[in-house]
N, C-alpha and C positions, 0 to 999 in steps of 0.2 A: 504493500500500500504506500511506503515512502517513496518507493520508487515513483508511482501513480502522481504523488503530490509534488514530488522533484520537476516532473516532468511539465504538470502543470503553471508551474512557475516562468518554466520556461517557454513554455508557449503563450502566456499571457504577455510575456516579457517582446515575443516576436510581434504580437498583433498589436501591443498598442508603445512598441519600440519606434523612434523616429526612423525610418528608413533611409535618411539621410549621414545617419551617423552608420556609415561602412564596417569599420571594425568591432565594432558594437554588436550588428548586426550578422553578422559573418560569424562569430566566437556562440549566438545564440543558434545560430543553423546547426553547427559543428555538435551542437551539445543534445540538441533534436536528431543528430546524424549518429548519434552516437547509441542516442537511449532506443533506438532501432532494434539495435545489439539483445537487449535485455527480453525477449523473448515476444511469443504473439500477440502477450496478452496488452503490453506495450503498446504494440504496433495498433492494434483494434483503438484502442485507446485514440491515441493520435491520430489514427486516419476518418475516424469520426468528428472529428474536428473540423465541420467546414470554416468557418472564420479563420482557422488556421493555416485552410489548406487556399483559403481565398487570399490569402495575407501572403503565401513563398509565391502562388502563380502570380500579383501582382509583382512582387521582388524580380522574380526570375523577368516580365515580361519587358519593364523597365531595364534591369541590366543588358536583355538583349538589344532593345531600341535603343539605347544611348549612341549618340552620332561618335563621341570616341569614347571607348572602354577602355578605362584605364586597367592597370594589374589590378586593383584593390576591386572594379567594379567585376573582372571578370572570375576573381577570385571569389565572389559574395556570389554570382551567379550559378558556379559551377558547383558550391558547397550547397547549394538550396538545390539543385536538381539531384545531384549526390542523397541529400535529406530523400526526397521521392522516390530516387531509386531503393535505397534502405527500405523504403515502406510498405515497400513488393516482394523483398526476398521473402520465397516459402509462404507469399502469401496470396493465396487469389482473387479472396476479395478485397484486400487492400486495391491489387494490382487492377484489376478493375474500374476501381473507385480513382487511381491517379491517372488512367489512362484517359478516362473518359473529361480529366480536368488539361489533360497536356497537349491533348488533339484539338484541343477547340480554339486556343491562341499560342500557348506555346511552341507545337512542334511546328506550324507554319512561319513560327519567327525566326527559329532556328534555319529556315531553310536562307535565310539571310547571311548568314554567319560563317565564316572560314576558320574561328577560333578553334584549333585542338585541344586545348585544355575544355571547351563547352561540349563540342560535340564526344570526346570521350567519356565525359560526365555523361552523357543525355544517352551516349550507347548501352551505358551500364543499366541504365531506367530499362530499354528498349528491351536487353535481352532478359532483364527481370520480368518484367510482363509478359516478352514472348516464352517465355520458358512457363509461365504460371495458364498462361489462356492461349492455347495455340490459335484458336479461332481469331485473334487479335491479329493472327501474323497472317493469316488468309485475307485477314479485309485490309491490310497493307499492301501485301502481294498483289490485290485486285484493283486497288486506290488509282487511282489519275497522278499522283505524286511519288509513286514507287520508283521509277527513275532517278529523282529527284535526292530521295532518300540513300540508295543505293550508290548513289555520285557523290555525296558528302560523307557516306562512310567509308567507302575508298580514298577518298581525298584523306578523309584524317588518318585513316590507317593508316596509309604513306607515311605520313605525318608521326610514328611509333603509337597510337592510341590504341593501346592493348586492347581495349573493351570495344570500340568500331573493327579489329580483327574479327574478335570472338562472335559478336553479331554474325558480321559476312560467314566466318568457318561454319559454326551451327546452326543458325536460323537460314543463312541464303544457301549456300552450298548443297546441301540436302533436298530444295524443293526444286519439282520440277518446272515449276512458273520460270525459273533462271534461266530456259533457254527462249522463252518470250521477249521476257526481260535486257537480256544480256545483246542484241542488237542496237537498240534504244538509246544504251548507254554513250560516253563521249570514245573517241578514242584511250585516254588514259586511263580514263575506269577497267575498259575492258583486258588491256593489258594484263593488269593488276589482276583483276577476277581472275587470268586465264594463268598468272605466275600461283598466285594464291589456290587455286584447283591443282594445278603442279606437283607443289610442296606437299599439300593435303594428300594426292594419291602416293606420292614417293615416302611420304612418311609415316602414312597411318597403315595399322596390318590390313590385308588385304579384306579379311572377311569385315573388318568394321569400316570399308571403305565409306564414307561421308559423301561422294558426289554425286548429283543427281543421273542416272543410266539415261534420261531424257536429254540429260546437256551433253553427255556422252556420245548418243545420238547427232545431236545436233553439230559437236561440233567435227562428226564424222562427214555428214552431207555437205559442213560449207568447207572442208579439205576436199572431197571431191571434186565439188564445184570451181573450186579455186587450184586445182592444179596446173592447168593449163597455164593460169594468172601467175602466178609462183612461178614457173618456171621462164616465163616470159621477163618478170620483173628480176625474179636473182641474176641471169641470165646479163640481161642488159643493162642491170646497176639504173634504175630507173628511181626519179626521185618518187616514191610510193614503197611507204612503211608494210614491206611484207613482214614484219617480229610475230606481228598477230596469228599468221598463220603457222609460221615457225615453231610457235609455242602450242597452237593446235595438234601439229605433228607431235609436239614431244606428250602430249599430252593423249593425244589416240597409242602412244610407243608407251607411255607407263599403265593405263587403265587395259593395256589390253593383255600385259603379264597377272592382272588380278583376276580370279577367280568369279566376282559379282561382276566383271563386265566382256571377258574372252566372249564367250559363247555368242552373245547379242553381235559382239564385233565379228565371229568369225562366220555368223550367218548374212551378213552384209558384203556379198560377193563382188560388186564394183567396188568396194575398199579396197579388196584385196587389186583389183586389175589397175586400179590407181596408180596403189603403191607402187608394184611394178613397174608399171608405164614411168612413174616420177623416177625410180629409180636406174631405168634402162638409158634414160634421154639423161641423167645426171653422170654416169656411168660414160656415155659416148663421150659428152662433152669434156670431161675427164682426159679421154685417150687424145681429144683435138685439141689438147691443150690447152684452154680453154680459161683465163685469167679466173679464179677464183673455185673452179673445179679440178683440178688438179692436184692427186696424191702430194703431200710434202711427209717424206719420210727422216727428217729430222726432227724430232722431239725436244729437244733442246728450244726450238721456238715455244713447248708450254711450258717452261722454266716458268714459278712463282713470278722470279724476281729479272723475267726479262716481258716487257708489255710490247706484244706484237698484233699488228692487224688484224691475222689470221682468223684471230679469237674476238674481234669485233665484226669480222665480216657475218652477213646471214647466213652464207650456205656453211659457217662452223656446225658441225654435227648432224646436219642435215640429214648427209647418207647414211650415216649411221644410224640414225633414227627410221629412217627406213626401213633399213634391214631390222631393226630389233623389232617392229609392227608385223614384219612377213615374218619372223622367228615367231612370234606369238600367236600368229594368225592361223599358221599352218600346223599349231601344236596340239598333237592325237588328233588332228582333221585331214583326212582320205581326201576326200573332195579337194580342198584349198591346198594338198602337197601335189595333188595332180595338176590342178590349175596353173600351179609355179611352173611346173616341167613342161606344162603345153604352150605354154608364153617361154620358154626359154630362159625363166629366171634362175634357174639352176646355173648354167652356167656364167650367169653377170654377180651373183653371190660368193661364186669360186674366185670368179677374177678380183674381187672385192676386198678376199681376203689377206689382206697385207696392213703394213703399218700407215698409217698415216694422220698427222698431226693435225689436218682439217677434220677427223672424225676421230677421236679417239675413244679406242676400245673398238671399234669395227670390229677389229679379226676377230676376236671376241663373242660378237654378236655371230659375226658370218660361220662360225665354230656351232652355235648354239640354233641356229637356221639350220645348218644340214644336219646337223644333227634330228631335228623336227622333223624336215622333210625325209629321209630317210627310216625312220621309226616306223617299222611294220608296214613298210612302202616297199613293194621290191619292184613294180615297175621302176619306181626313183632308182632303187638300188643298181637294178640293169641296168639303165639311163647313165647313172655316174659312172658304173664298171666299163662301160664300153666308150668311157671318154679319157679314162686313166692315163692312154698309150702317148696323149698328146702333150704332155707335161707333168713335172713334178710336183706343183702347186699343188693340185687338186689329192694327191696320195697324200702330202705332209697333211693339209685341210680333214682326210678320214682319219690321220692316224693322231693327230691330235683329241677327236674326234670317239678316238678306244675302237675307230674301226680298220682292218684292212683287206685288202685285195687280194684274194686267190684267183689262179685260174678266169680273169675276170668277173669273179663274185663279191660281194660285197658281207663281210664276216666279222661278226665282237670279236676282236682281239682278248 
């Protein structure tokens, strides 16, 4: 109960505190921010408070409007959205009850605002609520301002705001509206979203993979669409930003080693004729020399502490990103190891296999590709046996591999 009266004090102290007096005010938020902590019974407490909760959305809406915020102003704003968000954790009717006060002037003021220090406060609110009322996040997702929303939380994540990450990771990442959505956005957002989905599948284990199978999808159909584009732009060094799709590839090259998305991908059979295609015309260009396609088999260019072009230019990793999609595409699938051998990709994966500083780990991948393609394949198997006689490359490639050549058969070592 002292708690109860502690508390009271203090919110008597906000509502009829001069709002003018900054640190005054600021030190009464913190102490509201704090008694949060002290359990639900707390929180019910305070969040029934309307005069109180009329008294920080005034605060908050003032500090936003001010023509310049000062430290102190955005210091008093960011600890009163902080208060709100405290007042949702593990709580759904709270969380309910702030949302329906922060939608109605607050979060369209925000949408004003570039301050990292506001809008990480204001993500913390966001993912409190959406984690408490997911319906909350659907009528977001469906909003006319979901764009909007989405381009300030990438902006501030840039910006290190932990709590606008967590939003994007948990709440966006997982629905499948993100590939609606994710057009809309500016260029930079999208970047970001497509580096952020990256990290997500590279990092998280495969069976709790976090990204939507729908953006997976999606961003299968616009590498398709765009290969011809790709290859025209890297190709001619044109000024047009192909990263986006770069990071597409690498990103159809990581979700397609996972388990929640192989299958979906390896039934999408112009992926696979794509990839090929992208990789046969990157491969030629290669052999004609071709400024920026072209094997560089000194490694000493990805020296730490030597900064070279190579690893700025687009088509860095490119083919090998490739190959590692056909390694995964074609893996325990009959169909997609025949498809390789009837386009002749068998052979431009063998050629492939060598060191080279524009793609590193290739040989690697190209190791782990015939391997694939070979596995309980003995058309492939015939296929590769009867191409043996033409060079050494392709034997060192099986015997790396744990396989070798009898009699032209193809045999586990």
């Amino acid at each position: 109960m002292a708690d109860l009266e502690d508390v009271s004090k203090t919110i008597n102290g906000i509502i009829f505190h001069d709002i003018q007096d900054l640190e005054s005010v600021t030190d009464l938020l913190r102490a509201l921010r704090s008694a949060c902590s002290r359990g639900v019974n707390v929180q019910k407490f305070i969040g029934e408070n309307t005069r109180l909760l009329e008294k920080v959305e005034t605060i908050i809406c003032d500090g936003i409007s001010l023509q310049q915020q000062s430290e102190k102003v955005l210091l008093m704003t960011a600890v009163a959205i902080q208060f709100l968000g405290n007042l949702t954790v593990n709580n759904p009717s709270n969380s309910l009850t702030i949302w329906n006060l922060v939608k109605k002037k607050i979060l369209h003021l925000c949408f004003t605002l570039d301050a990292t220090k506001i809008w990480n406060s204001f993500s913390m609110l966001l993912l409190n609520v959406f984690l408490q009322n997911e319906h909350l996040l659907d009528e977001i997702l469906c909003s006319e301002y979901v764009t909007t929303i989405l381009e300030k939380l990438t902006k501030s994540a840039q910006d290190d705001a932990e709590f606008s990450q967590h939003v994007i990771e948990v709440c966006i990442l997982p629905r499948k509206e993100l590939s609606v959505i994710y057009p809309e956005l500016p260029h930079p957002s999208r970047l970001f979203l497509l580096e952020t989905i990256y990290h997500a599948l590279a990092s998280t284990p495969e069976s709790k993979a976090t990204v939507s199978a729908a953006f997976i999808q999606y961003a299968a159909e616009v590498f398709k669409l765009k290969s011809d584009f790709m290859l025209h732009v890297l190709r001619r060094n044109e000024d047009v930003e192909p990263l986006e799709y770069t990071k597409m590839l690498e990103i159809l090259a990581s979700s397609s080693g996972s388990d929640k998305y192989v299958l979906m991908l390896q039934e999408d059979k112009s992926l696979l004729i794509s990839t090929v295609y992208l990789l046969k015309c990157f491969h030629q260009l290669g052999k004609e020399a071709e400024e920026g396609f072209t094997p560089v088999e000194d490694l000493a260019v990805l020296a730490p502490n030597n900064v070279n072009r190579i690893q700025e230019e687009p088509t860095f990793c490119f083919k090998r990103d490739l190959i590692r999609l056909i390694a995964n595409l074609t893996w325990r699938n009959l169909s997609n190891q025949n498809e390789i051998r009837e386009m002749n990709g068998i052979e431009i994966i063998m050629e492939c296999c060598c060191i080279d500083a524009r793609n590193p780990f290739m040989q690697q991948w190209c190791i782990l590709a015939m391997r694939n393609l070979l596995e309980d394949n003995i058309e492939n198997q015939r296929y590769v046996a009867s191409m043996t006689e033409q060079g050494t490359t392709r034997s060192e490639v099986l015997s790396e591999m744990g396989f070798e050549v009898v009699d032209k058969r193809i045999r586990r070592v």
